[in-house]
LUMMI-482330 format. One line per 4 residues: number of its first residue (from 1); their letters; for each residue x, y, z of C-alpha. Coordinates in Angstrom, 2 decimals. Layout:
N
NUM) A) X,Y,Z; ...
end
This chain:
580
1) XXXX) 17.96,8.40,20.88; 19.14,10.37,23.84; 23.27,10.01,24.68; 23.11,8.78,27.83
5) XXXX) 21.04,5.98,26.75; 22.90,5.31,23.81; 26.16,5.01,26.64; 24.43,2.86,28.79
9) XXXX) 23.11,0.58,26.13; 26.93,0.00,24.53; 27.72,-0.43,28.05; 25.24,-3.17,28.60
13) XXXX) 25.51,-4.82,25.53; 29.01,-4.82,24.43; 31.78,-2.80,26.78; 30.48,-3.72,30.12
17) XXXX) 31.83,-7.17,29.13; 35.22,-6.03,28.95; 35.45,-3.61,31.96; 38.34,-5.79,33.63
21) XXXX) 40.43,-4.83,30.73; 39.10,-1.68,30.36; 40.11,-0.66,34.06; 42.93,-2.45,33.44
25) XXXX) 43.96,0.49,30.59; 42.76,3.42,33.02; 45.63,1.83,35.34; 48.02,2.15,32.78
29) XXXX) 46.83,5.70,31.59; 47.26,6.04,35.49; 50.89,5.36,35.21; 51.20,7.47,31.50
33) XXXX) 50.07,10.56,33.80; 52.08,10.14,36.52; 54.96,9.86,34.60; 54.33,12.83,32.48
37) XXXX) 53.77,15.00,35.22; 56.91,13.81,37.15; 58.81,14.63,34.19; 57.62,18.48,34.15
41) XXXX) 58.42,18.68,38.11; 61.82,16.99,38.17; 62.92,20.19,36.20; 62.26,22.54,39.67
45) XXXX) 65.01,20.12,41.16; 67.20,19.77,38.44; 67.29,23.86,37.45; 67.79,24.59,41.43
49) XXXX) 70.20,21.67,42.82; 71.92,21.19,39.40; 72.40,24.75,37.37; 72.11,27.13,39.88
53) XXXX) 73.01,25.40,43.36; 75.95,23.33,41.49; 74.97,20.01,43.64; 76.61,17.42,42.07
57) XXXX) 75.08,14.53,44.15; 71.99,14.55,42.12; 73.86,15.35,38.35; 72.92,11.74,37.67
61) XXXX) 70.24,10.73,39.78; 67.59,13.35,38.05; 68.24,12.13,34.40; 68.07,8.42,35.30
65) XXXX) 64.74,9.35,37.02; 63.86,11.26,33.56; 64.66,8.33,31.87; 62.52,6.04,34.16
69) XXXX) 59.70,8.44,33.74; 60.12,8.63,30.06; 60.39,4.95,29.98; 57.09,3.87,32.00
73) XXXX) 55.11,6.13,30.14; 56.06,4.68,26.58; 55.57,1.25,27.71; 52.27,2.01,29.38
77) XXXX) 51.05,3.93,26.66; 51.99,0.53,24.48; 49.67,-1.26,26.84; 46.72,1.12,27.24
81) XXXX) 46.60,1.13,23.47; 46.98,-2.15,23.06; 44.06,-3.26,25.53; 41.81,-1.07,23.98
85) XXXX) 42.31,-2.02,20.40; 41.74,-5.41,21.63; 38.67,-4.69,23.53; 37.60,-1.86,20.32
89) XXXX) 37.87,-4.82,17.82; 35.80,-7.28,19.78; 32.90,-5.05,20.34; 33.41,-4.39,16.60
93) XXXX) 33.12,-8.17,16.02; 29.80,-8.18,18.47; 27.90,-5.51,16.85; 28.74,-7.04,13.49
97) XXXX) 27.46,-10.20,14.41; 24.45,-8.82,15.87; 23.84,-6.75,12.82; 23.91,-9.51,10.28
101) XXXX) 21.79,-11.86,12.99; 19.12,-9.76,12.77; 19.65,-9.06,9.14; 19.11,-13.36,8.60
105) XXXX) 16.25,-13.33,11.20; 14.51,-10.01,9.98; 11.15,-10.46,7.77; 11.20,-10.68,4.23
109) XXXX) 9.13,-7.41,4.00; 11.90,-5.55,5.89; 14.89,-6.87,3.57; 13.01,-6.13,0.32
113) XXXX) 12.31,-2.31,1.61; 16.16,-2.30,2.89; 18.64,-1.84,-0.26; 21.90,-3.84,0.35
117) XXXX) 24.43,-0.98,-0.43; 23.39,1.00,2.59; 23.16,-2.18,4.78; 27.05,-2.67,4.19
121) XXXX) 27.93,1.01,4.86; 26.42,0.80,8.05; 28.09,-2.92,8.99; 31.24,-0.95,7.67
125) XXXX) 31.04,2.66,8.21; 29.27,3.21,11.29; 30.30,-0.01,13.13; 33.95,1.68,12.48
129) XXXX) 33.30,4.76,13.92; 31.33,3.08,17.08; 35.53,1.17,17.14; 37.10,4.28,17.11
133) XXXX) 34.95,5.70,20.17; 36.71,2.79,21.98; 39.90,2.83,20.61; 40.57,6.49,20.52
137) XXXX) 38.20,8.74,22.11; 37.24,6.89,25.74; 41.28,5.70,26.11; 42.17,9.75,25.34
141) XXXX) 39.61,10.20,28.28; 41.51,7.93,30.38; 45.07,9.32,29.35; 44.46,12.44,28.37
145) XXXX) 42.39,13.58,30.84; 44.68,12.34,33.96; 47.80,13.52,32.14; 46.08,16.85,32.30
149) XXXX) 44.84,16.54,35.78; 48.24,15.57,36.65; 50.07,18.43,35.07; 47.52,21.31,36.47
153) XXXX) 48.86,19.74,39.97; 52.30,20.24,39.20; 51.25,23.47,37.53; 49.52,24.81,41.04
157) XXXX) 52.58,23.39,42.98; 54.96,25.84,41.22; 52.56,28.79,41.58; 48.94,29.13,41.96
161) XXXX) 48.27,32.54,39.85; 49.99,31.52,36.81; 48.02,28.67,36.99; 44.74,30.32,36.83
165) XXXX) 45.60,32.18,34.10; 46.98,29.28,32.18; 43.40,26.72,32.60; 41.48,29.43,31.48
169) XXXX) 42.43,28.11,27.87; 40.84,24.77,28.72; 36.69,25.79,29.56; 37.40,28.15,25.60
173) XXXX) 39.03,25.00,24.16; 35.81,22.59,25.64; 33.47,25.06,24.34; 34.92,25.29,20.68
177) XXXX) 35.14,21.25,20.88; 31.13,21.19,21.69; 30.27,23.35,19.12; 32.59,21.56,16.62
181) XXXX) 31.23,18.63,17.98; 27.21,19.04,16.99; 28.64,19.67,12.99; 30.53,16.84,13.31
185) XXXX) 27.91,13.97,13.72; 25.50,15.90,11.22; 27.97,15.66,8.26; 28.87,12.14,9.67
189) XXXX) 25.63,11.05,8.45; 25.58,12.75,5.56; 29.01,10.76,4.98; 27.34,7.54,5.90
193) XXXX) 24.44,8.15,3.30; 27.22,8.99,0.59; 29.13,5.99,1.52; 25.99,3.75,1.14
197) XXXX) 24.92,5.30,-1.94; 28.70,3.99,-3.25; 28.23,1.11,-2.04; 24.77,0.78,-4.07
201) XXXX) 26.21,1.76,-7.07; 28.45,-1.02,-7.16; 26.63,-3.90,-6.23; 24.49,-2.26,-9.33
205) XXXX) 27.59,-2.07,-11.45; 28.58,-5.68,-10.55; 24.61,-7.20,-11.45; 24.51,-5.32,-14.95
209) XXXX) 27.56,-5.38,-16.21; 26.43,-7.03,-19.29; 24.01,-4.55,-19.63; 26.04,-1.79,-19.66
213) XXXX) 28.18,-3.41,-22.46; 25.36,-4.12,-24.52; 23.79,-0.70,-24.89; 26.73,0.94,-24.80
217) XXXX) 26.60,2.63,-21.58; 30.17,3.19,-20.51; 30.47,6.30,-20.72; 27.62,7.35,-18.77
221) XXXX) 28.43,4.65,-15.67; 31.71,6.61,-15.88; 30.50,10.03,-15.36; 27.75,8.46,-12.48
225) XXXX) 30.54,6.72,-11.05; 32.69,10.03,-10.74; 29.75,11.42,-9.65; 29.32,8.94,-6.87
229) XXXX) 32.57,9.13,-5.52; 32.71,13.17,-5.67; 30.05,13.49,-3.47; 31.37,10.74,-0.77
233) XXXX) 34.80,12.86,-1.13; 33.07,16.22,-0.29; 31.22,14.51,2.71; 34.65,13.36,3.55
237) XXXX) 36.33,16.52,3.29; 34.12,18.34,4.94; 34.54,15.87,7.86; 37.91,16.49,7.76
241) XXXX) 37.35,20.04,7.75; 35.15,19.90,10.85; 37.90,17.77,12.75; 41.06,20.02,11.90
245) XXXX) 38.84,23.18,12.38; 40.31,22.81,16.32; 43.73,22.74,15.47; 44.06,26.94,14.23
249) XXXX) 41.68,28.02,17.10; 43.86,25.86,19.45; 47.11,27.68,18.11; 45.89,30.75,18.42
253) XXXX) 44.79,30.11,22.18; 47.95,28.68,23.15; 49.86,31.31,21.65; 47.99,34.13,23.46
257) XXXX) 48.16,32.04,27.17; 51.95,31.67,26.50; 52.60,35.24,25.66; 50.65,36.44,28.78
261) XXXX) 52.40,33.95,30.94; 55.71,35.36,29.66; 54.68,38.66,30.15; 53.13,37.86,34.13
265) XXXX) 56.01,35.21,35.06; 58.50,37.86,33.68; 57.33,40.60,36.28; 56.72,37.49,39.12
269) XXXX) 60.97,36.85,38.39; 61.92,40.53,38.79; 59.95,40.81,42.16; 61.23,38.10,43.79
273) XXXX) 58.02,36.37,43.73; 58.98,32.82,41.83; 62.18,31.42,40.50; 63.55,30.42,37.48
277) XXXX) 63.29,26.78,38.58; 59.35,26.92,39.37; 59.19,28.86,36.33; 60.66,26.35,33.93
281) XXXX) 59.22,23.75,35.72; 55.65,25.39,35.71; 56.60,26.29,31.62; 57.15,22.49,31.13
285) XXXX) 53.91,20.83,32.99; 51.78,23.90,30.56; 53.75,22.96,27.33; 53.24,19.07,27.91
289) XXXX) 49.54,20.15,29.16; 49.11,21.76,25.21; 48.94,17.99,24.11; 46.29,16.05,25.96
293) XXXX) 43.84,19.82,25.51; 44.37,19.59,22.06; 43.58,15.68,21.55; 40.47,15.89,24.30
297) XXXX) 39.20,18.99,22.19; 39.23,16.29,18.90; 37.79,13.81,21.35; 34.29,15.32,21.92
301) XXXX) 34.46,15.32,17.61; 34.70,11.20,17.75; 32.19,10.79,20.35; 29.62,12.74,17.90
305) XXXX) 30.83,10.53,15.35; 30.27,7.30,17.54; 26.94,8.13,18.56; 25.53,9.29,15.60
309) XXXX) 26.69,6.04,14.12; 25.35,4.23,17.17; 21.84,6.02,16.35; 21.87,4.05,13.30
313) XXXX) 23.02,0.91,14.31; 20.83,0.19,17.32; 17.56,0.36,15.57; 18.89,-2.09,13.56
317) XXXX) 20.40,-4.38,15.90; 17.00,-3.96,18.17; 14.32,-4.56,14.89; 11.70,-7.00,16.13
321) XXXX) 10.25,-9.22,13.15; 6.41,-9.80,13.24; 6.64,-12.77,11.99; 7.32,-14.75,15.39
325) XXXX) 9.18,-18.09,15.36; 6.35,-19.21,18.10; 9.03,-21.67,19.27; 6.82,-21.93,22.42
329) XXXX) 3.83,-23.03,19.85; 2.82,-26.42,19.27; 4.41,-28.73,16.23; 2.40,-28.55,13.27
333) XXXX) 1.27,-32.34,12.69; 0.65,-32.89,9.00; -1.85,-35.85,7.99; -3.74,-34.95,4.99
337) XXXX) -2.15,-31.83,4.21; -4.96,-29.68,3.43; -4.16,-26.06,3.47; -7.03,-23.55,3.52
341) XXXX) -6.72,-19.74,3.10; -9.65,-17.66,4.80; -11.07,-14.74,4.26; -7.24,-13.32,3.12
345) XXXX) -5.62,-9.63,2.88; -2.66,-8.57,2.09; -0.87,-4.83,1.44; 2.41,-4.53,1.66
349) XXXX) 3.88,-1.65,4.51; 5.38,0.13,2.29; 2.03,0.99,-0.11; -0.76,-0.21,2.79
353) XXXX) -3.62,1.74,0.26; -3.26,-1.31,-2.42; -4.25,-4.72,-1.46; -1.91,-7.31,-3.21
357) XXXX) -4.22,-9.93,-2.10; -8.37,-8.98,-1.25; -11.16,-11.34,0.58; -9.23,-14.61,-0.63
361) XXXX) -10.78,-17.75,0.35; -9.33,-21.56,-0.96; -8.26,-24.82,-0.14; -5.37,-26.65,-1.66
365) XXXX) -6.17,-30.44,-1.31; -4.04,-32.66,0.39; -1.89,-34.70,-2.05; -3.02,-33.09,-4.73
369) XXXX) -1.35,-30.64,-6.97; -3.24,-26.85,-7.29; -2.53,-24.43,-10.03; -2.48,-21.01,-9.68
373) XXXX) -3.14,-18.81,-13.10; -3.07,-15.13,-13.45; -1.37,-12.01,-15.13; 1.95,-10.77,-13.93
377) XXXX) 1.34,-8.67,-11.00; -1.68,-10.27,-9.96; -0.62,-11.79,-6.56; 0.40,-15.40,-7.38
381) XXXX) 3.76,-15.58,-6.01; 2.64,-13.25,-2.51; -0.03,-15.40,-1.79; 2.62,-18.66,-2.55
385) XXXX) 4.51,-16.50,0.19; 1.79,-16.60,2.45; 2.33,-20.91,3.16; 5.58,-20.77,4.49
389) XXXX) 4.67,-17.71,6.28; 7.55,-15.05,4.47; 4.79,-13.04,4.54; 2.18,-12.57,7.63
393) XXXX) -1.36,-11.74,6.13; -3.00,-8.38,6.72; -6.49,-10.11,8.02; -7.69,-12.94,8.10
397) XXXX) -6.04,-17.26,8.55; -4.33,-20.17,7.24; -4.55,-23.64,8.37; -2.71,-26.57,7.72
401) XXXX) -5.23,-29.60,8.54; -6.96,-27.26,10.48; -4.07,-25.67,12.61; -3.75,-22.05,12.61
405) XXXX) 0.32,-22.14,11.35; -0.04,-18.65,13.21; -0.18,-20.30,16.06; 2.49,-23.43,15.61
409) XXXX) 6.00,-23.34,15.65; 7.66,-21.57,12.76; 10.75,-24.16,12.71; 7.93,-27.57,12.57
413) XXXX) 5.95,-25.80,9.72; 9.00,-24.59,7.26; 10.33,-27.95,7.97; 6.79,-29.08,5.88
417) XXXX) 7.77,-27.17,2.85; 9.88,-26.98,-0.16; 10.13,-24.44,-2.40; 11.35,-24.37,-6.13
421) XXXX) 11.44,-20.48,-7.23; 11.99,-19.03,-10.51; 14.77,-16.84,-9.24; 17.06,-19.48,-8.13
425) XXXX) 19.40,-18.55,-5.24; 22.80,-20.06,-5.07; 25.52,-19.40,-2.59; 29.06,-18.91,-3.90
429) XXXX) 30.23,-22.51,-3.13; 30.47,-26.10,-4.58; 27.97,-27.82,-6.08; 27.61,-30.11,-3.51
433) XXXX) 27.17,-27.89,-0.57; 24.30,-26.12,-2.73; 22.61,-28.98,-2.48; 23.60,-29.99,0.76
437) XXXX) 22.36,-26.49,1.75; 18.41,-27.83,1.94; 19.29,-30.98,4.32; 22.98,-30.00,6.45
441) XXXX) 22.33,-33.99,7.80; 22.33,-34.98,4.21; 24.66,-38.27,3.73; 26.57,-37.67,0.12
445) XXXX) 24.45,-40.89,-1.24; 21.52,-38.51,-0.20; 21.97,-35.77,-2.12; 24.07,-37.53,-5.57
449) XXXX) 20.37,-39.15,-5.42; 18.90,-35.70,-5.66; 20.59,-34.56,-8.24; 19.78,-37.63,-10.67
453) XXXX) 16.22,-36.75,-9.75; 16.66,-33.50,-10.87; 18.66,-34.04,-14.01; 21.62,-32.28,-12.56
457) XXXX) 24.16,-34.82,-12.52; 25.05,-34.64,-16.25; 25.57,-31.53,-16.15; 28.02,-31.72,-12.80
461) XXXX) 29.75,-34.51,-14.10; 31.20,-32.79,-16.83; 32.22,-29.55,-14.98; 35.44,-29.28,-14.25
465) XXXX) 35.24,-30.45,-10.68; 32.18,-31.98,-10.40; 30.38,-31.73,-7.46; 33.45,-29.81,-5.78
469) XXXX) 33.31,-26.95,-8.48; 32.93,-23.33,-7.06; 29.86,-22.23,-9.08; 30.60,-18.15,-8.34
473) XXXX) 28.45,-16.00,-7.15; 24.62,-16.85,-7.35; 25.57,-19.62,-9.41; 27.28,-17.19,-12.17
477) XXXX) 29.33,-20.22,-13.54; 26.13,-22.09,-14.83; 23.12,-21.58,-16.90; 19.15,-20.31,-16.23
481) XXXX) 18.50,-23.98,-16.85; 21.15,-25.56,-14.82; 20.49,-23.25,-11.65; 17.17,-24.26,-11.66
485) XXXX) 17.72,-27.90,-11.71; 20.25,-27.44,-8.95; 16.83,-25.93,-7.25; 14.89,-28.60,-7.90
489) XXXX) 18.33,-30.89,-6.17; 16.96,-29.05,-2.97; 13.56,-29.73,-3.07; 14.26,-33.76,-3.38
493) XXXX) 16.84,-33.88,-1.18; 14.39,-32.21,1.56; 11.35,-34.45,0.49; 8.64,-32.18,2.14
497) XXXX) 5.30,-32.82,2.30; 4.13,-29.67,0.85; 5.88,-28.28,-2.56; 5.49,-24.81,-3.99
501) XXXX) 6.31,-24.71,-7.43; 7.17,-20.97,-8.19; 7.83,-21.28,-12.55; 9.99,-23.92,-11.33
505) XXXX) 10.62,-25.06,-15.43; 10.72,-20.78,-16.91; 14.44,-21.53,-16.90; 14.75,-24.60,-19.10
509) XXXX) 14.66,-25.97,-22.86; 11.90,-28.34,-24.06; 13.89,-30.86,-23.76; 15.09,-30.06,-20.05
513) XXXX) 11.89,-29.05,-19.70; 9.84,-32.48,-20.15; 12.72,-34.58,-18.26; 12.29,-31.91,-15.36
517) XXXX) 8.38,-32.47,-15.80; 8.73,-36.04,-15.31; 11.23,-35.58,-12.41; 8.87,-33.29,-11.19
521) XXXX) 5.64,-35.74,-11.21; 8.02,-38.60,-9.04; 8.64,-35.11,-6.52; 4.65,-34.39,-5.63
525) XXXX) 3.82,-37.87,-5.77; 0.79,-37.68,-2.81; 2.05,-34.56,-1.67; 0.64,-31.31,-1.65
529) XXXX) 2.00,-29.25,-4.20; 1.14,-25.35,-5.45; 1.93,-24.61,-8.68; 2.58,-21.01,-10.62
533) XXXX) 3.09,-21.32,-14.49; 3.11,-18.84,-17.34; 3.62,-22.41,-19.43; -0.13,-23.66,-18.89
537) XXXX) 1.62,-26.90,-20.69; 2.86,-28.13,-17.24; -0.57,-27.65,-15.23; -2.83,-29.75,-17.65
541) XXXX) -2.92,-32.36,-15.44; -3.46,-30.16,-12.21; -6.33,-31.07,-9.87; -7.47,-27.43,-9.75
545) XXXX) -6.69,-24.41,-11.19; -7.09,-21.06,-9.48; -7.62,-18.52,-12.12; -6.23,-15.25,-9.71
549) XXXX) -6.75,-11.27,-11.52; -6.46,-8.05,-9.45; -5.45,-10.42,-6.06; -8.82,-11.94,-6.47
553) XXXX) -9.99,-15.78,-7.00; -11.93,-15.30,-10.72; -12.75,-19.01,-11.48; -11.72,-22.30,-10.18
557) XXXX) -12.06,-25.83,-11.62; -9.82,-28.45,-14.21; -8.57,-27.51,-16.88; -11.33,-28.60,-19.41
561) XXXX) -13.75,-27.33,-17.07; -11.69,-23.65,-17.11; -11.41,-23.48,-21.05; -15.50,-23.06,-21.01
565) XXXX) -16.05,-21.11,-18.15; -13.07,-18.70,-17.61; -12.70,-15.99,-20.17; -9.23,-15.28,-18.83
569) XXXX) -8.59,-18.68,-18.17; -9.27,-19.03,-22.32; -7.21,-16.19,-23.40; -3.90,-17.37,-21.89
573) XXXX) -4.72,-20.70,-23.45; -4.94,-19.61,-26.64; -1.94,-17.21,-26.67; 0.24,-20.23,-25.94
577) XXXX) -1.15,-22.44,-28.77; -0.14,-19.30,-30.82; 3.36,-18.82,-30.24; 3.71,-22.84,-30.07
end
């Protein structure tokens, strides 16, 4: 992405919003530089009238002046800063928001592919360095940069040939900045990697931490974690070696101006050709000139920074999903419920050469509850995917009572279906608002309802705040059996008229297990219902059963029907009976 259209698009998108403010800081920077430069030529007065003239009319009138000067630019400084932290921190909160928008919105496909650590060092990370371009670099622009126009002025007034020889420090200064400049935003991405990485590692540490306990792995997390953290400290070093890399070729140029300008000014004195008060007054506007060159030579550092952050943002921000909400589309209008899968393929983007899902044609019956049977890996759960349309297929359709749910509203059809998976998500919140979470209009008579239907309530009765308990993150405070149930909360509080059953019972005891069953046959009363189970004990009674292998439909038929005609079918059969 090329600079200027990275500029324009922050500028459209996030600081144009704020340019009253933002002018409003340029007119204090205004101020900052007039002030600073009036300092530096009040000394030509001062030296002549005062030290060497002896006028005692203005003994007090040019230090109170000073100490106006001194005293406008501190408190416009205050307010220049101040403004643009403001206005830094709200574009901060924009992209943020933005960000994690199109994080919620993006497709399935693109989270799975996406790993979480490097996600937050980019909401973190590079959204901080996009604040700091606002904060610090554009507001040194401003200041900085008028301070320094300000000063040459005064610089020029005193006398025009030490002043040539003095900016000639500036063009060396811009040059070292630009070439400083290019290193800086390549190791600020190798810092952003390094930082994600990190961040990786602990969301790692944090899901297996039981793991590493149990086999004993301590020591070696240790050394990875050192290992980790080295590397994000050598990326940061090396930043910080890039930034303060100015600071000795800075020195070095300022010394060598100054000690010419001695020399030159010296030989100016003796012929008559400037005084000492244009002298020390021209010394003055080139010493408090040294500052604002030295922070606009770190500034062209931060704006690398910012838009080599703002290269990785944007493509985030601007990632369009192919799954389309269709909110244009027409409301899906359920009657039977018949859903019928033609002619499907599937691969996902990230390994396109093998089909998950090949040639798949079926019908699931309206009000009827279908089975679908297969090895692990054989595309059960991404064709259950397919209905509420996670995933888009590769070729060919799926209709709902003969509507093309390509073609209908996304909102209307998800609204149709509820989905009990055997990796249960929870949010880190009460009971009752994981519940809640599948109906937000839910009355509390609503969803206590759900949870007797589910067999939860026995279990949140005797926690220790019932329905208010915090149950931690993903539900860390309960068991495999309890999370599900809360699941299965969801899918009767929603009552849709299409349930996918994704080893919605994997979780729970025998016991659990035949009350859920029975909770479970009130749920799918004369709806249509999909069901994946390694337990073939809970699909006896299914309608039809889909015997899937290699992302292909092997057999179909009832379960009496399967035992003599599916070989595969048979073998699962019999493998339960064996460990039962």
């Amino acid at each position: 992405m090329i600079k200027s259209n990275i500029f324009k698009r922050l500028y459209r998108d996030y600081t144009g919003k704020f340019i009253g403010k933002i002018l409003l800081a340029v007119f204090f920077s205004i101020i900052v530089a007039a002030s600073t430069s009036a300092t530096a030529w009040l000394l030509d007065p001062a030296i002549e009238k005062i030290f060497i003239n002896k006028d005692q009319t203005l003994i007090i009138l040019i230090p109170i002046a000073i100490i106006i000067a001194f005293s406008a630019k501190g408190i416009s400084l205050y307010y220049a800063k101040l403004i643009m932290i403001n206005v830094s921190e709200e574009v901060k909160k924009m992209l943020q928001i933005d960000m994690l928008q199109s994080f919620i919105k993006a497709d399935t496909e693109i989270i799975d592919n996406k790993h979480s650590g490097k996600y937050i060092s980019n909401l973190n990370f590079d959204v901080g360095q996009i604040t700091k371009l606002l904060s610090e670099a554009y507001l040194s622009i401003f200041k900085d940069g008028l301070t320094l126009l300000g000063l040459i002025c005064v610089m020029f007034f005193q006398n025009w040939k030490l002043s040539l020889i003095a900016i000639i420090m500036i063009p060396l200064a811009t040059i070292t900045a630009r070439i400083l400049g290019k290193r800086m935003g390549k190791v600020s991405t190798q810092a952003q990697e390094k930082s994600g990485d990190l961040n990786r590692y602990l969301i790692d540490l944090f899901k297996n931490h039981k793991i590493i306990k149990i086999f004993q792995r301590e020591h070696f997390e240790e050394n990875r974690s050192e290992k980790f953290v080295n590397d994000l400290k050598e990326k940061s070093a090396k930043i910080a070696a890039v930034y303060i890399r100015s600071a000795p070729i800075m020195e070095i140029l300022t010394g060598i101006m100054i000690a010419i300008l001695i020399f030159y000014s010296g030989k100016l004195i003796i012929n008559g050709e400037i005084g000492i008060n244009n002298f020390f007054s021209f010394l003055a506007a080139m010493m408090l000139a040294y500052q604002p060159v030295k922070t606009l030579t770190k500034v062209n550092l931060a704006i690398s920074q910012g838009f080599a952050a703002a290269e990785r943002i944007l493509p985030i921000i601007d990632n369009q999903n192919e799954i389309s909400l269709n909110e244009q589309g027409d409301k899906l209008n359920i009657v039977e419920g018949d859903i019928v899968l033609d002619k499907i393929n599937f691969a996902y983007k990230s390994n396109p050469e093998n089909k998950v899902l090949q040639d798949m044609s079926l019908k699931f019956t309206g009000g009827k509850m279908t089975a679908l049977v297969g090895h692990s890996g054989s595309g059960k759960s991404t064709l259950l995917n397919m209905i509420p349309r996670i995933y888009m297929p590769t070729s060919g359709n799926i209709y709902f009572d003969n509507q093309d749910i390509s073609k209908v509203n996304l909102a209307s059809l998800r609204n149709q279906i509820s989905i009990v998976d055997q990796n249960t998500t929870l949010f880190d919140d009460t009971v009752f608002n994981n519940i809640k979470y599948a109906r937000p209009d839910a009355d509390k008579k609503d969803i206590l309802e759900a949870a007797k239907l589910s067999m939860s309530d026995e279990f949140i009765n005797n926690l220790e705040n019932g329905y208010e308990t915090m149950i931690g993150e993903n539900g860390v405070k309960l068991s495999g059996g309890e999370k599900q149930r809360l699941s299965i909360a969801r899918a009767f509080l929603k009552n849709s008229r299409i349930i996918l059953l994704d080893e919605a019972t994997s979780s729970l005891d025998s016991e659990t297990e035949e009350k859920i069953q029975k909770a479970l046959e009130k749920l799918t009363i004369n709806k249509t219902t999909i069901v994946i189970a390694h337990r073939l004990s809970t699909i006896l009674n299914s309608d039809n059963i889909y015997v899937i292998d290699s992302g292909k439909i092997i057999e179909s038929g009832k379960h009496e029907e399967l035992l003599e005609q599916s070989k595969i079918y048979k073998n699962f059969y019999q493998r339960q009976i064996k460990h039962h």
